[in-house]
N, C-alpha and C positions, 0 to 999 in steps of 0.2 A: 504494500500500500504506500503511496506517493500521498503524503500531504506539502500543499504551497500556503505559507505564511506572509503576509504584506510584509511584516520586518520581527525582529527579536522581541518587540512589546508588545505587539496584538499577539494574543494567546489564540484567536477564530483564526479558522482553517480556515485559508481562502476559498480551497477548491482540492478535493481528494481524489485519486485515479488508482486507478488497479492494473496489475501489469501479469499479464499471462504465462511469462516465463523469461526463464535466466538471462540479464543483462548486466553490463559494468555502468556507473554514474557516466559516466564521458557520453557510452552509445545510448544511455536514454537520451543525455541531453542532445547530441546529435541527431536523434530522430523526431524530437518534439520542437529542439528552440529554435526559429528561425534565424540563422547567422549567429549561431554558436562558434565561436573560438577558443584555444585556449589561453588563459593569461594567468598571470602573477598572480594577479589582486584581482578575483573575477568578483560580480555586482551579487554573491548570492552566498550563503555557508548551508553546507549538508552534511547531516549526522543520520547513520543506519544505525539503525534498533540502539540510539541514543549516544552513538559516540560518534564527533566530530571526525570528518574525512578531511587530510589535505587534499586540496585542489590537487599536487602534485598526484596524488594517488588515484585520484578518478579515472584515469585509463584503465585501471586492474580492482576497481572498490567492487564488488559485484555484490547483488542481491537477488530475489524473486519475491515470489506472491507472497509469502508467508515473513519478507522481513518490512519493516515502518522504516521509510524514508522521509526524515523531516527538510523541507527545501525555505532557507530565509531568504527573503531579499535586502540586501544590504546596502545600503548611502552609499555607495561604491560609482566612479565613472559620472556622466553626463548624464544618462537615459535611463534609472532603475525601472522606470514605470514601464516601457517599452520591451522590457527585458522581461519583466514579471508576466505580464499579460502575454506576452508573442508564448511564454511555454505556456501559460494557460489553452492558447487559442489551438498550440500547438498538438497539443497531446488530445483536445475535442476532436481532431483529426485523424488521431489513429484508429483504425478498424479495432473493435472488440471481439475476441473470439469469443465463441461459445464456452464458456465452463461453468460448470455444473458449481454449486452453493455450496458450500458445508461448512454444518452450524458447530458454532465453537462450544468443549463441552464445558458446561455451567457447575461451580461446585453452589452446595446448599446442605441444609442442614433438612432434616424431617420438618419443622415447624416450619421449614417454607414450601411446603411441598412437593411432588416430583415433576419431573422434567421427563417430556415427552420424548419418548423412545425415535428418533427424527428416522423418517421416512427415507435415508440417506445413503441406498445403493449409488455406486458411482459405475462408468463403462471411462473405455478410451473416451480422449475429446477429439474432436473434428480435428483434421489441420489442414487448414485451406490449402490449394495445391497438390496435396499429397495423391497416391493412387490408391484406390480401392484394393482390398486385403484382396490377396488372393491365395486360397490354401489348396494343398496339393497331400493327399494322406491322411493321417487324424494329425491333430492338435489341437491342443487350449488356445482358447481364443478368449482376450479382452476386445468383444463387439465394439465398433464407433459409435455416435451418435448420428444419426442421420437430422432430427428436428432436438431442438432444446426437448427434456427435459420439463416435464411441467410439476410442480408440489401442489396440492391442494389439499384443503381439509372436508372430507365428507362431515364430519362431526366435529366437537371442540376437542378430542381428544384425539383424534381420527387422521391421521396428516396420512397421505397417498403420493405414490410418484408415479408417472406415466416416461415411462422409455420408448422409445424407435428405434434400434440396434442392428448395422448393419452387420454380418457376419461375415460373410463372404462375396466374392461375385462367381457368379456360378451357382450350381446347385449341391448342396449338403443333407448329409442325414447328422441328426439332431437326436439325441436319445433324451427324454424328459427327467432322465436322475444325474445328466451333465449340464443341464444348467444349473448355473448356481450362482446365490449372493453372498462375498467371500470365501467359506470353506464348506457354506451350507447349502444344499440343492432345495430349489425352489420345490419340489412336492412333497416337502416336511415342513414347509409350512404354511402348511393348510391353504385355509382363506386366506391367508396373509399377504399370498403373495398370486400371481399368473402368469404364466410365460407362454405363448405363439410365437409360434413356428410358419414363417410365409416361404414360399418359393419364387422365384425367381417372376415377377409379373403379377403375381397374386394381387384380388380387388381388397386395398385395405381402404373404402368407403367408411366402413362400419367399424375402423377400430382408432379407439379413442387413442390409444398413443402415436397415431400417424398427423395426428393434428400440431399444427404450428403455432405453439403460442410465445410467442415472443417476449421476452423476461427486458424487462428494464433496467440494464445493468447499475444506476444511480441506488436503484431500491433493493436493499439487502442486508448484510455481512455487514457490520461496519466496523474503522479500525481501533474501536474499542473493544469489540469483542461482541457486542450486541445482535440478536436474530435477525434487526429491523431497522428503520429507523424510528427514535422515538417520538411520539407525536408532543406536541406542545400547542397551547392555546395562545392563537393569533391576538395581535395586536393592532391597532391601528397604525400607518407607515404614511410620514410625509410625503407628500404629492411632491414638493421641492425639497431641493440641498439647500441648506445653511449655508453657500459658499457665497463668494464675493468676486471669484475669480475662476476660469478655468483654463485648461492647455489641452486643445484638440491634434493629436497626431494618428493618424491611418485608424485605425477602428480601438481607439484608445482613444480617453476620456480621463484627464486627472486635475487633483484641485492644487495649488501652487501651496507650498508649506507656509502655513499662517494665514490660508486665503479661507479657512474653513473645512467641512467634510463632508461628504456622500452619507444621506442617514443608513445606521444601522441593519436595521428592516430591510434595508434593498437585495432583493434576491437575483440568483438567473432565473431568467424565465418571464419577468414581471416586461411589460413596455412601456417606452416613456417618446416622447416628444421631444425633440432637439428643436432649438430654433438657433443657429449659428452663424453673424454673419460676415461677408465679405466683402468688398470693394469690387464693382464690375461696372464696365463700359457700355454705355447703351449707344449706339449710331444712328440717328433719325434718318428710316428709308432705303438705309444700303443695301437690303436683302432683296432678294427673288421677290414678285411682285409689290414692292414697293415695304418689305415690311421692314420694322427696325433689327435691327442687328446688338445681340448683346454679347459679351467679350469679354474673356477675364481668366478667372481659375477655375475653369469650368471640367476638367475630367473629372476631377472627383465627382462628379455628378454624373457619370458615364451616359451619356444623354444618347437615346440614339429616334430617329424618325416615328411618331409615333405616340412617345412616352409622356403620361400624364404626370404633371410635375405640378408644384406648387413653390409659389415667393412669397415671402414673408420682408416685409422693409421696403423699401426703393421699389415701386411699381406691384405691391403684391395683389396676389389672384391666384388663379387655377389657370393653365392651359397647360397646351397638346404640342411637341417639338414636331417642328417642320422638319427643319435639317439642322444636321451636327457637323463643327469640319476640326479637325482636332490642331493640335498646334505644331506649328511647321515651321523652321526658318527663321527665327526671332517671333514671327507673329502670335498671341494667344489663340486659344481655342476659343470660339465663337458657334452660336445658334441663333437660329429663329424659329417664330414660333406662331401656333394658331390657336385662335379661342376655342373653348370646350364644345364650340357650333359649327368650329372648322373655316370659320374666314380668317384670314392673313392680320396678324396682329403688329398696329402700327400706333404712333402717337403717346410712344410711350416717354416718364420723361428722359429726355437725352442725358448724355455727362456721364460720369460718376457720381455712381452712389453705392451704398449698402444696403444689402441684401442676402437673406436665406433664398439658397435652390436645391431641392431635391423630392423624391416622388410628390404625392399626394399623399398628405398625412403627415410626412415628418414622422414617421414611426421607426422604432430601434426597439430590438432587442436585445436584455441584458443575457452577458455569454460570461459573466466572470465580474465578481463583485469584490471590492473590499474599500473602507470609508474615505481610502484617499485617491481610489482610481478604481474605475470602471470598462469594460469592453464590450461592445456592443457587434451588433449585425443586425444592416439597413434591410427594412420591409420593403417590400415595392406598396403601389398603391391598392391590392389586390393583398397582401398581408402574406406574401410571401417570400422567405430570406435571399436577398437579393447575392447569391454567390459571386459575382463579378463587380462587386462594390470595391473601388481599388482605396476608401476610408478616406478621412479628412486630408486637406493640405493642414500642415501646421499650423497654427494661429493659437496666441494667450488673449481671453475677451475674457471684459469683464462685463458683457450686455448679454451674454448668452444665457438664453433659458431653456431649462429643462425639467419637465413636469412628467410624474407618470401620469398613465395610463387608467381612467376609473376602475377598470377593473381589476389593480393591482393594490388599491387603496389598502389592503392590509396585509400582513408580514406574519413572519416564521410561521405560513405555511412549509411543510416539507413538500419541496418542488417548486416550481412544475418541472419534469422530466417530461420529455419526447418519450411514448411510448410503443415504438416501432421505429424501424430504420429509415432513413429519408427520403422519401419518394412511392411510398407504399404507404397500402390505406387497409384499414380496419372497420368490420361490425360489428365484435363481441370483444370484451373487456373482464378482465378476471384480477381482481387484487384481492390481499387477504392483511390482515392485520394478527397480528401476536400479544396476548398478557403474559408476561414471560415469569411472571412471578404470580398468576391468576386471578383473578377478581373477587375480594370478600374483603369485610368487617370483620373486625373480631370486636366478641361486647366484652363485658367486666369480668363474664365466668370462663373466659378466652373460646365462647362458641362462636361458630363461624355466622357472618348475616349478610342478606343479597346486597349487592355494591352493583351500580350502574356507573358506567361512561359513554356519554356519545361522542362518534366522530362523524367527520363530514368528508366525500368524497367528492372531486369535480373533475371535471374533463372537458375539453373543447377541440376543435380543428385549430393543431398549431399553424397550416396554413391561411389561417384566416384571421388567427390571434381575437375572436369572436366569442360571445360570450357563453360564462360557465355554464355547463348542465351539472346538477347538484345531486348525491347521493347521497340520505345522511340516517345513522342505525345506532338507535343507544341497547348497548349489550346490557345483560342484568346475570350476576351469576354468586354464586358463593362457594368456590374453591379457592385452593392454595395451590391448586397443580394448574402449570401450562396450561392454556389453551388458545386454539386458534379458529379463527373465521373466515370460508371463503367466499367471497359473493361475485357473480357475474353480472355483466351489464350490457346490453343491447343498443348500439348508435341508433338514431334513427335515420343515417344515412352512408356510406364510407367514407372514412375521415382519417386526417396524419392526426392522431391524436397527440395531445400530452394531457398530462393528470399531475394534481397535487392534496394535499391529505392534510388534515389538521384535526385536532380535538377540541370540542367544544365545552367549553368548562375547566377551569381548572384542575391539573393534580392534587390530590386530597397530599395537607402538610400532616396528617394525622398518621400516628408512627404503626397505631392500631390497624392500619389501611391498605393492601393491596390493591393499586391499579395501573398501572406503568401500562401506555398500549403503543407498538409499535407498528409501524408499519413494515410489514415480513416480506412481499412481493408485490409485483402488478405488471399484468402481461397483457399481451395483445395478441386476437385470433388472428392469423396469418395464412392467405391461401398456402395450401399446403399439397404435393401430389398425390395419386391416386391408388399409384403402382409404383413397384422401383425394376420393370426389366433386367432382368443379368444378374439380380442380386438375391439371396439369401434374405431374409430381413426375420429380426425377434420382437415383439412387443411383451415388453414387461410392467405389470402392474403388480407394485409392493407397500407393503403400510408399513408403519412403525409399529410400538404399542408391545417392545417388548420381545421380539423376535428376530430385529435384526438391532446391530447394535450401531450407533453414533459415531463409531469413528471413522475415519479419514479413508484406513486402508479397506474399507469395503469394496469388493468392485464387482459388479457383475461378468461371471466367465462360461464358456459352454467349449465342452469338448463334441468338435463335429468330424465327419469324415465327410472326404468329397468323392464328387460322383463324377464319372467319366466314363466315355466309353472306352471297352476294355477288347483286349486282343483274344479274339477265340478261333482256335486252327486256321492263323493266320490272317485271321478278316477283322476288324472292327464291327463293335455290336452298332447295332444303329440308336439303341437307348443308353443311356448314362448309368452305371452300376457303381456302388459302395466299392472305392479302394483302394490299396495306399501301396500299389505294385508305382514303378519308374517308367516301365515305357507307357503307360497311358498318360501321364504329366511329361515326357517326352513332345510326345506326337500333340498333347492342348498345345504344349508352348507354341511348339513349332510350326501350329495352323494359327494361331492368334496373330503373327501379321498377314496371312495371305498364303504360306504356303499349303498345297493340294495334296492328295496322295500318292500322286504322281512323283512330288518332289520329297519322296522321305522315303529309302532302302528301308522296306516294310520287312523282307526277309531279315537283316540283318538285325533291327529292333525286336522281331519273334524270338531270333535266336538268344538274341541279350534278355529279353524275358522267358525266358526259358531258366537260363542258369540264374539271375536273379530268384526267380521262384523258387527253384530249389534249392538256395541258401537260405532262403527268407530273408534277401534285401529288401528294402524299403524305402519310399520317399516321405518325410511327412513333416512337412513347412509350412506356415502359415507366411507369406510374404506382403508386407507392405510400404518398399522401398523400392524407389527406381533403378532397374537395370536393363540392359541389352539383352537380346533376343540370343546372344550367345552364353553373358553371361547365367541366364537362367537357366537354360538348355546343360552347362556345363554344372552347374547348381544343383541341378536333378541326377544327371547321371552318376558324381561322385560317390554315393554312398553306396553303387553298386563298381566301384572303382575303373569307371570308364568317363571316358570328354566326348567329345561333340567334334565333327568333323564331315567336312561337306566331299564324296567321292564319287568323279564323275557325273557332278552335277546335283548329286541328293544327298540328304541332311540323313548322316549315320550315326549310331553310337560307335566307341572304340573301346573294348575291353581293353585294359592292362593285364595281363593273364598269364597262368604258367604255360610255355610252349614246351608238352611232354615231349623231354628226349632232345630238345634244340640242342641243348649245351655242352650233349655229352655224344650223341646217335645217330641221328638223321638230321633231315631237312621237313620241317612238318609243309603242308601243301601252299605254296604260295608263294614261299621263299624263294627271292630275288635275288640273285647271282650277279655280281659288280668284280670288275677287276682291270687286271691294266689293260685289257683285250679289250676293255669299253667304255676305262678312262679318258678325256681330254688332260688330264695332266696329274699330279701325283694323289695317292693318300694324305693327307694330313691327318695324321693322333696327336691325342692329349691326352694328359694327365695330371689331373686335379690331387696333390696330392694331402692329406688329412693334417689338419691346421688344429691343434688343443685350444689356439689363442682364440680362433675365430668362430670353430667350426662347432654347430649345437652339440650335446654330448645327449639327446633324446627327447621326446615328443613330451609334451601336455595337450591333451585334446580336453576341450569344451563342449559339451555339449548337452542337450536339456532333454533329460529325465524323462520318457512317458509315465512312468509309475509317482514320482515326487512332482516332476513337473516343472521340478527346480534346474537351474543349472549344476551340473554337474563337471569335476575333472577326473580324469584319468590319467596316471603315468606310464609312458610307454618306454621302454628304455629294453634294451639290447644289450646281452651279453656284455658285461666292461664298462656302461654308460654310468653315471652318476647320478645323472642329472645336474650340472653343477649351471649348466646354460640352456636347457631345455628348451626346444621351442615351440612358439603356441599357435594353435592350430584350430579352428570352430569346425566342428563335425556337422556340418546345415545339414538339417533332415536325419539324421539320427537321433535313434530315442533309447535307445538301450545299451550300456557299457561293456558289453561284449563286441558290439559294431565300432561304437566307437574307439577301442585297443586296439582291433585290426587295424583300422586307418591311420591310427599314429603309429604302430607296429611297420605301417606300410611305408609310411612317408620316413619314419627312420631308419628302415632296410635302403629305400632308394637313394638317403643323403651316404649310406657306408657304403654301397658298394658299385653304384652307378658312378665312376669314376673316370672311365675312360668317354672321348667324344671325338668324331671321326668326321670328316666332310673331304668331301672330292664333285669334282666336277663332270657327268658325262653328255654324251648328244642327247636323242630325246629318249635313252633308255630308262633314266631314273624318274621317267612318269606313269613307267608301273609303277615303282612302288605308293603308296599309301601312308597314311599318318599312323604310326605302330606298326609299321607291318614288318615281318621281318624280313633279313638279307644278310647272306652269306659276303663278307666286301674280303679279297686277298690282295696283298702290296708283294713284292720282292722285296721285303727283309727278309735277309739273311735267316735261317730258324725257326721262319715262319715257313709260309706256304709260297708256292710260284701257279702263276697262269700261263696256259698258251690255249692256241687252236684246234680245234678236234679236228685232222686230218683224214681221217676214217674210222671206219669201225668193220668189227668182222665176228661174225657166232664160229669158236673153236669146239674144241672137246670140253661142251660141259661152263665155256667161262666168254665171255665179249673180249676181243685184244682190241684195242683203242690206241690211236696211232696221233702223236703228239707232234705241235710245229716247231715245239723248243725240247731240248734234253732232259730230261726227268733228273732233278736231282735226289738221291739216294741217302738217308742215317743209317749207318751199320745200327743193327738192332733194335729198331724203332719201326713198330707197324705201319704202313702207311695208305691213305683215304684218299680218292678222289672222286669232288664232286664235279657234274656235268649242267651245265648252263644249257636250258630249251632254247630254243628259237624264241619262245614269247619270254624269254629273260627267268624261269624260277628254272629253281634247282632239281636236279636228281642226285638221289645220292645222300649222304656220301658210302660213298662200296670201297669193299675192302678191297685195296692195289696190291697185284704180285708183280712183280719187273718181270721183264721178256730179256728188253735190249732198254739201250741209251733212248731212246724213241718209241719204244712200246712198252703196255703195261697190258694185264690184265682185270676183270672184274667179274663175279660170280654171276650178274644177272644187270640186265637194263629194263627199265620201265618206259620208255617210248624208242623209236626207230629215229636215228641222228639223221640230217638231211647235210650229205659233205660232198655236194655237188658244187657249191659257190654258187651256184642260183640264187641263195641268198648269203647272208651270213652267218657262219658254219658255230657250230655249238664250241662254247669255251669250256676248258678245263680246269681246276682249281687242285691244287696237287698238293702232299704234304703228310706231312707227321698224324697222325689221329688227333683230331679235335685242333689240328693248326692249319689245318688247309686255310681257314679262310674264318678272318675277324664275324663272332655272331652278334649282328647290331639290329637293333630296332630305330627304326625310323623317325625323326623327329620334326624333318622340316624335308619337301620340295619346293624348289623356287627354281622358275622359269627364268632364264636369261636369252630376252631376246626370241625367234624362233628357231632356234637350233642347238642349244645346249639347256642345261639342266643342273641347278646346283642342289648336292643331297648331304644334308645333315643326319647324322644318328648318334648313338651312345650305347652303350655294350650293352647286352643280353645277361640276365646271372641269374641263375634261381633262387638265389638265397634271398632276393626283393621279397618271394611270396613266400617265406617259408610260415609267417605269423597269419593267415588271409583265413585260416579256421583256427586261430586260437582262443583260449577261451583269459579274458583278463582274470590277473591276481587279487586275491585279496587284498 
């Protein structure tokens, strides 16, 4: 809470404001005070929750909703009055979010009786901009608010709240024992409470919490701690100020020190009449059909063709602007004008003189009060706030008069408050008033006896600033407990309402007496929709009275599961089914911009749900933060340890996976054969090698609980690890700590033993390979493996002799492999090699017929020691250069990545 003080001796709060969430002193005043800088000896002192901030410190002072910032204006500089008001005007400016009320709890003794069990479930709050939740599997969900929020009281004991709660977009199943307000599910308590359940388009015609009632953020919470605010019996309030003097600058009004003060009584909200004048040029005749020409400081009247205006002084009347021509060049701004019957206005008297101009009426309303300055905002002649009023020229007059308005003749009303946002109109009215301490007498034998208070309610069209319609209810009651009253009220037309509230009669000074009555809320019906399309949506209605409790951290939550259509032998259902498998959150994301099923390897998504299923991977995230169409895509598929990748034109997943037997046996199917026979220039390896200084020594994964619900960590650590530098890791979409140790099991197997990384350049051969895929790559080091050309081939007795374009080199002792590169680039092999000659070898069996005609390009060979023929690398980048070669990245192949991928975490 922001309170602004005129200076260090007025103890009345100028003007209070409430701040929705975490800022430092600098970016409030940045966002509220018009031409904020900063300086030494700035014109103001601020103390949070009572201690004094250095100026110097305001870039870092931070606060929120829950801390009291007191703001003085200080004798400091030239301009304090301009400086006070501009943040007043400034912060009526900022948008107010919607956030929900919660009443501060009250301590008491039994002899004051109790205190109402407050109606005070909470959900998420709106945040403008944001995107709609979108969940994908189960998860607890904090619903948003779709409309405020309404509290009323059925009875005086009886306080109710009505929710609108959006869930999801999309459709969910909802089980009625997961909702719940904080840790209790709504069907334990009884009547108390109700929860609906809509889908996605449902007619909510008929359900009262889909209604829009618009809360008056002025009327509430106050930063004493109070339900309400409290009422007090009006006064009579001078029509004039006691001054002698005053100084008009831009929509600021102040009285000169020692010239007098602005009475007490004066509120926002109340109107008054300015009559303030100037010096202006009349021209006999110079204008358009002969009429006179007046001249002077005339924008601040922002005149334009048309506008009914009124002078006061020099020439005064009513008429209608002809023409406006603004000031140009040295010369003033000048008008002419027509009578309110539309003939050409001449004859006026010429010269200078003094005079008021602006609308019809001279009317102003107050935006910000305190007894030595005032800020206003000009009506038109129609009574409405003139937003493009660019405020007075500067002038100190001491002939200026300023009278309210009849209908503001009396004070400390609480209000008037604008009751709905600006530009919208209302027919139903709902306020409620609070005794926070109950209503009764107590006689001589301390029994209780009936006690009445009446108060008065009013309301009008703030656009027409028109006069009050009156409400007015004397309560009779005899308790010591809480009670509240809600009454509604019907316009008899749509209107920008505003309302203000007083009590009529004094508060009883008698000690024996309970009657304190505040004013608790005041809302406005608001067209509201019908339907929400695409959404999930909850209506909840819950009462107080003892079953839910008062504090803060209540909130409403619902564990739902989403519906998608789901993959059956290979086809998508055409209906939505309960489920928290990955490729059907796959395949939503990836039609949610546009792509078909044409554009998504539907094969290869069955296959990845396939082995997902039978681990029992799962996705289950509730997301409601911006991301890319990849990043979410990549989101989903992690918890079944695969990415996203686009092949041959369609959106794939890509398992990371054990390849049975790569590392040690064969070539599994698909495998990509690289070497210097299809090199553009050499192998480059790396070797990363293990850094204690730098390099993590094991995983901490994050991740939230389906069972507690909570966040959760787990330690992953590998053989030798300490944890001494762990790193952190959020497991999205996992809910159970045995998924989650795999993952960090995972990502700490890949930072130990994915070390090596390879890249070379070929023609357009390295566009087979694929993102993961694997590939046999051999270099001529020495001890390693050598390539040449498969010169032919021949079926002997029993074995293939394979006839080479380079020499075989031979290890005494040492078994040796060789694998055979297809025509379409993957491998055969690797077969066990017996040497012939310097040029031939043999192999036990081949799996395709070699084509070593030179009609094309003849199959390569990969030669070598067992398991050295040829580097096993998994793929990690193709990139095109140009149309004719090809750059390929990868990083070694090792089993030991997945040796943790079914482990079960430790205690």
């Amino acid at each position: 809470m922001i309170e602004i003080y005129a200076n260090k001796l007025d103890q009345d709060v100028l003007r209070e404001y409430r701040v929705s969430a975490e800022t430092t002193v600098e970016q409030w005043l940045i966002d509220n005070v018009k031409g904020y800088e900063r300086r030494d000896v700035p014109p103001m002192s601020i103390a949070i929750n009572g201690c004094m901030t250095s100026p110097s410190a305001w870039a870092v002072a931070r606060f929120d909703s829950g801390d009291r910032v007191q703001i003085w204006i200080e004798p400091k500089g030239t301009d304090p009055i301009s400086i006070t008001i501009a943040a007043i005007k400034g912060v009526q400016a900022v948008m107010k979010l919607i956030t929900p009320r919660v009443k501060l709890p009250k301590t008491g003794s039994p002899q004051q009786g109790s205190t109402l069990a407050s109606a005070n479930a909470k959900a998420n709050q709106v945040r403008y901009g944001d995107p709609v939740r979108e969940l994908f599997g189960e998860d607890e969900i904090f619903p948003d608010y779709i409309v405020e929020p309404r509290r009323y009281f059925k009875g005086p004991r009886d306080e109710w709240q009505h929710m609108l709660l959006c869930i999801t977009r999309g459709e969910c199943q909802v089980n009625p024992s997961d909702i719940k307000i904080g840790n209790t599910a709504v069907i334990s308590l009884g009547a108390n409470a109700t929860a609906r359940v809509y889908e996605p388009g449902a007619d909510l015609s008929n359900e009262p919490a889909a209604q829009w009632w618009y809360q008056a953020p002025e009327v509430g919470v106050t930063a004493t701690g109070t339900s309400g605010i409290e009422l007090k019996t009006t006064v009579t309030v001078p029509a004039v100020p006691g001054a002698q003097a005053y100084q008009f600058n831009g929509d600021l009004v102040a009285v000169p020190a020692g010239a007098g003060s602005f009475p007490a009584g004066w509120a926002v909200g109340m109107i008054l009449r300015i009559e303030v004048m100037y010096q202006y040029m009349v021209t006999a005749g110079g204008g358009a059909g002969g009429r006179d020409v007046i001249s002077g400081p005339l924008e601040q009247l922002g005149a334009f063709p048309g506008m009914q205006i009124e002078v006061v002084g020099a020439n005064a009347g009513r008429y209608i602007v002809n023409d406006f021509t603004p000031a140009a060049g040295g010369d003033p701004a000048h008008l002419t004008l027509n009578t309110t019957n539309g003939a050409p206005v001449s004859g006026l008297l010429a010269g200078i003189g003094w005079a008021c101009i602006g609308y019809a009426g001279l009317r102003y309303r107050l935006t910000a009060t305190s007894t030595s300055q005032i800020a206003v905002d000009r009506l038109t002649d129609s009574g409405v706030t003139d937003n493009d009023w660019p405020g007075f020229d500067f002038i100190e007059s001491n002939s200026a008069i300023l009278r309210l308005d009849n209908s503001n003749l009396e004070g400390d009303w609480a209000g008037p408050f604008a009751l709905c946002p600006a530009g919208m109109k209302a027919t139903k009215l709902s306020f409620t008033v609070l005794f926070p301490s109950g209503l009764a007498g107590v006689n001589s034998k301390g029994d209780l006896e009936p006690w009445s208070v009446t108060y008065e309610f009013q309301y009008r069209d703030r656009t027409t600033a028109g006069a009050w319609v009156s409400f007015s209810e004397t309560i009779s009651d005899r308790t010591l407990d809480q009670i509240g009253f809600t009454r509604e009220l019907t316009t008899a037309s749509a209107i920008e309402p505003e309302g203000r509230m007083r009590r009529i009669g004094a508060k009883s000074t008698l000690t024996n007496v309970q009657d304190s009555i505040q004013w608790y809320d005041v809302r406005a019906l608001l067209p509201s929709p019908k339907s929400y399309p695409g959404w999930t949506i909850m209506a909840l209605s819950a009462a107080g009275g003892g079953k839910l409790s008062s504090q803060s951290e209540n909130k409403v939550s619902v564990v739902a599961t989403r519906k998608l259509p789901i993959l059956v032998n290979g086809s998508w259902t055409p209906d939505s089914r309960v489920t928290r498998d990955i490729a059907p959150a796959f395949n939503y994301i990836a039609k949610a911009p546009g792509y078909q099923d044409a554009d998504i390897d539907t094969d290869e998504l069955a296959a990845f749900d396939a082995v997902c299923k039978a681990r029992g991977d799962t996705f289950n995230l509730s997301i409601d933060s911006l991301m890319t169409v990849k990043e979410a895509l990549n989101t989903a598929l992690a918890p079944g340890f695969a990415e996203f990748t686009i092949s041959r034109g369609r959106l794939r997943p890509v398992r990371d996976q054990k390849r049975e037997g790569f590392d040690t046996e064969y070539f599994p199917p698909g495998t990509q054969g690289y070497s210097a026979q299809n090199m553009k220039g050499p192998l480059r390896i790396s070797f990363k090698s293990p850094d204690p200084g730098s390099e993590h020594d094991g995983v901490d994964v994050e991740y939230k609980d389906r069972r507690t619900r909570q966040t959760e960590t787990v330690k992953c650590r590998l053989p030798g690890q300490l944890g001494l530098k762990a790193e952190k890791v959020q497991a999205l979409g996992i809910g159970d700590r045995e998924r989650a140790y795999r993952l960090g099991m995972r990502r700490a197997s890949e930072t130990r033993y994915r070390r090596w990384s390879y890249s070379f350049e070929t023609e357009l051969d390295g566009n087979n390979s694929d993102y993961m895929g694997l590939a046999g790559v051999s270099d001529d080091t020495p001890g390693r493996g050598q390539s040449a050309l498969l010169l032919g081939s021949s079926l002997g007795a029993g074995s293939y002799i394979l006839e080479s374009s380079e020499p075989f080199i031979w290890e005494t002792g040492v078994d040796h492999t060789v694998g055979i590169r297809r025509q379409d680039g993957t491998l055969s092999g690797p077969w066990k090699a017996t040497r012939i000659d310097e040029y031939h070898l043999s192999i036990p069996t081949l799996d395709f017929t070699p084509d070593t005609s030179w009609g094309r390009e003849p199959p390569h060979l990969l030669f070598g020691p067992v398991t050295r023929e040829c580097h096993r690398v998994l793929i990690s980048k193709v990139t095109p250069k140009g149309s004719e070669s090809v750059s390929v990245q990868g990083f070694n192949y090792d089993d030991r990545v997945y040796l943790y991928d079914n482990a079960s975490a430790p205690d």
